[in-house]
C-alpha positions in Angstrom: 74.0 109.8 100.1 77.1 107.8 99.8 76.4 103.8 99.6 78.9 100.7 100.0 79.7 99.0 97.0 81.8 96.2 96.0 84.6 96.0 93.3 86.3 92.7 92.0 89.5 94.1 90.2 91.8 92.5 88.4 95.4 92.7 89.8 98.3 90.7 88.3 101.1 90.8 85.2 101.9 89.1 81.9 102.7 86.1 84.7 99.2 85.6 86.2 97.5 86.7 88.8 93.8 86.8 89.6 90.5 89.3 91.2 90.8 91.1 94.5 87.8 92.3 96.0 87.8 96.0 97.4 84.5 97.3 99.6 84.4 101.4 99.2 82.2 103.9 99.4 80.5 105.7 96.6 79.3 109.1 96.3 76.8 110.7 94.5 78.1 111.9 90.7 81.2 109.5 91.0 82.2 107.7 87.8 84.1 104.4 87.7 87.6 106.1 87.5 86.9 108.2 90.6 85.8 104.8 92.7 89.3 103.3 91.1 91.2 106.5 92.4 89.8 105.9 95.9 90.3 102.7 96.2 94.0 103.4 95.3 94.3 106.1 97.9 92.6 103.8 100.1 93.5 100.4 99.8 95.5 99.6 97.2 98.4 102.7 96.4 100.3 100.1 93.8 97.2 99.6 91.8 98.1 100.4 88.0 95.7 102.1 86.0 95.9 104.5 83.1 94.3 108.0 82.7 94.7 111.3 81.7 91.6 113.9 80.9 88.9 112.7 82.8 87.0 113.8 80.3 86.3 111.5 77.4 88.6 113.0 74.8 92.3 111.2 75.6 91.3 107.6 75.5 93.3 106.0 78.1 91.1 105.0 80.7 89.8 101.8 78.5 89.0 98.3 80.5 86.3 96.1 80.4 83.6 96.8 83.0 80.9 94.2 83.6 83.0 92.4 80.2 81.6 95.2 78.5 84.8 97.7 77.3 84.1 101.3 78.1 85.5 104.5 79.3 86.1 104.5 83.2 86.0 107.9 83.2 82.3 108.1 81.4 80.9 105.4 83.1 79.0 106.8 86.1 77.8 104.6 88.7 74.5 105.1 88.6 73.9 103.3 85.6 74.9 99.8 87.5 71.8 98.5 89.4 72.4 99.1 93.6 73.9 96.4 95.2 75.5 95.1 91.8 79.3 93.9 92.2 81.0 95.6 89.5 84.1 93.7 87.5 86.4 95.7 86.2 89.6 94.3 84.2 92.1 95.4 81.2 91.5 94.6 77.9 91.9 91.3 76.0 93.4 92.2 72.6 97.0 93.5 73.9 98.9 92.4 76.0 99.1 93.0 79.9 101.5 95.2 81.3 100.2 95.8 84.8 96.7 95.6 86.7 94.7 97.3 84.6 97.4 98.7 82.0 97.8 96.9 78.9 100.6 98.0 75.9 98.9 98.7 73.1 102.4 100.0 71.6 101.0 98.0 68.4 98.4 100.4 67.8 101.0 103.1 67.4 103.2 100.9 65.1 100.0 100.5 62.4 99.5 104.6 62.8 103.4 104.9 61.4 102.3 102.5 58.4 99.9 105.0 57.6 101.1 107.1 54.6 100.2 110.9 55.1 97.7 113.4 53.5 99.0 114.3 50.1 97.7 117.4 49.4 96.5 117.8 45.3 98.5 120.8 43.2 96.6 123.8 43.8 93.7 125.4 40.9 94.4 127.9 38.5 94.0 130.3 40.6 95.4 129.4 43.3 92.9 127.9 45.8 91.9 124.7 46.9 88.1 123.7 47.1 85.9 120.9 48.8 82.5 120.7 48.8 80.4 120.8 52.2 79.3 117.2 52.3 83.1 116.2 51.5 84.3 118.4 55.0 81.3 116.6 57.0 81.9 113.1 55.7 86.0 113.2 56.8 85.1 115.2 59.7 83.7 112.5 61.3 86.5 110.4 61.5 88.5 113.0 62.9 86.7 112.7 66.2 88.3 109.4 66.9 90.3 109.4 70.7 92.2 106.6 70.3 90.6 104.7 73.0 90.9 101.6 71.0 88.2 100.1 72.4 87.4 99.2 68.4 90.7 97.2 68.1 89.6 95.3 71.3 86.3 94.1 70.4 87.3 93.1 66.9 87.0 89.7 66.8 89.6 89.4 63.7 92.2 91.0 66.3 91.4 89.2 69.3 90.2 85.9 68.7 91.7 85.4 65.0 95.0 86.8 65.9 95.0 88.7 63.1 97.8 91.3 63.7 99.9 90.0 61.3 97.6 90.5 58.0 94.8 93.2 59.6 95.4 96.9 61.0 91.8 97.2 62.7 89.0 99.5 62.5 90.9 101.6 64.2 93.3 102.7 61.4 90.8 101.4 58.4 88.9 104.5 60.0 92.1 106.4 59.5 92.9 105.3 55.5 89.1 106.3 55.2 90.0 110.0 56.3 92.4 109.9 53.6 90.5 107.8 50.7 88.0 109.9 51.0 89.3 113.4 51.8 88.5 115.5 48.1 92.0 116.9 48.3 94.0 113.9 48.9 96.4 113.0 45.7 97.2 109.3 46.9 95.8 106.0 45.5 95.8 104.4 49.1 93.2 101.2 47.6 96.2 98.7 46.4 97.5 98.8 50.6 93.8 98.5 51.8 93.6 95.5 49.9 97.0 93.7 50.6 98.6 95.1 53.5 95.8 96.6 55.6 93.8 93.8 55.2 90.4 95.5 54.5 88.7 92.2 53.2 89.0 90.1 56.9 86.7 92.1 58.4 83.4 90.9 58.2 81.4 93.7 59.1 79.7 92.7 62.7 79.9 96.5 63.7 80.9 95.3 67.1 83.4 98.0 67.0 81.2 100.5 65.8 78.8 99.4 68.9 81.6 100.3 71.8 82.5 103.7 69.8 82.5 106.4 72.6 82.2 108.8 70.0 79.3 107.1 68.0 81.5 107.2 64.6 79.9 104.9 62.4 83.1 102.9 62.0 81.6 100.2 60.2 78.9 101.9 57.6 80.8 104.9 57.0 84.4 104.1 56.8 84.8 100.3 56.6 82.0 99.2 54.1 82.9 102.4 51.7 86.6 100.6 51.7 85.9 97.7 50.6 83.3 98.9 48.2 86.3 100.7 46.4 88.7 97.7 46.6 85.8 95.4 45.3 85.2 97.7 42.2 88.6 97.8 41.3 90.0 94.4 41.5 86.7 92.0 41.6 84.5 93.9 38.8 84.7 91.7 36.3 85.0 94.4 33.2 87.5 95.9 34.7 89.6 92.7 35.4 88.9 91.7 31.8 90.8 94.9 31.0 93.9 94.6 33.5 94.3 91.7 31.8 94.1 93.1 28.6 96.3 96.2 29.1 98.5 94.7 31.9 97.8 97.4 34.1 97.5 96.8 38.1 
């Protein structure tokens, strides 16, 4: 049975703007993107969001709803309590474009910084081998959509405005893909350390806890990162020896 329910949604630019309140109905099944796409057939035709699959696996749909950031399109309604007024806004870490629209062009911009796979010469006879646990521990981070709902959370990005020294969880996740891929020929630690900026993060596992995927962002990619940037440069044999040998 359908029910009334009330949305506050933000509408406004980079300029300003503010919450407008929309009354629709709700039917049974709906996520939060189908209630958004009714109340801009409804009541609002300019209302700006983004979307594309509908299904959890393009990443576009991200806002904040309730201040938590989610998927609109995997959020169903019957998870909110009845009679709750849902909020439902863009996300803070990039900036606004439109309504619910942000530009997270910046993302994309980090991804092209992002040396790719080098693939190690081939064995003697003429194959390439990985072990099992090598394929499942990349895999993983393969599943990533690009919903950047990581980058949003991370307090280092959003509250630190740390653009300018830190890439994200988003695309430490990535460098991990290649670190530790077994046939990978690229010493990728050096630009963790300096120009990825692998040491400010500070390991909250906030983004890790609004993964839609559930990819263990922070224990499997990030802590194994700096790990391997710590043994190089902060063991103290080894720096004893750089020093020694001059080598980096």
């Amino acid at each position: 049975m359908s029910e009334q329910r009330t949305f506050r949604v933000w509408r406004g630019d980079k300029d300003g703007g503010e919450f407008a309140t929309y009354e629709t109905k709700v039917d049974p099944g709906m996520v939060v993107l189908d209630v958004i796409h009714r109340i801009q057939a409804e009541q609002a035709n300019d209302l700006a969001v983004r979307w594309n699959c509908k299904a959890g696996k393009c990443g576009s749909c991200s806002m904040e709803i309730n201040g938590k950031p989610r998927l609109s399109c995997m959020t169903r309604m019957n998870v909110f309590a009845p009679g709750e007024t849902i909020t439902l806004q863009p996300v803070k870490t990039f900036p606004l474009i439109r309504d619910l629209v942000t530009d997270v062009s910046w993302n994309y911009e980090q991804n092209q910084r992002v040396r790719p796979f080098k693939p190690k010469p081939r064995g003697a006879d003429g194959k390439m081998r990985m072990y099992q646990e090598d394929v499942d521990r990349v895999q993983e981070f393969r599943k990533c959509i690009e919903c950047y709902l990581c980058q949003n959370v991370c307090h280092v990005l959003r509250d630190r405005d740390g653009k300018a020294a830190f890439t994200g969880p988003r695309f430490l996740l990535r460098l991990a893909s290649l670190e530790m891929h077994p046939l990978d020929d690229d010493d990728r630690i050096p630009e963790i350390k300096d120009e990825f900026g692998s040491g400010m993060c500070n390991i909250t596992k906030c983004c890790t806890d609004v993964c839609p995927e559930h990819i263990k962002i922070t224990d499997n990619a990030i802590i194994p990162l700096k790990e391997r940037v710590v043994d190089r440069y902060y063991d103290p044999l080894k720096k004893l020896f750089r020093v020694f040998t001059g080598s980096k």
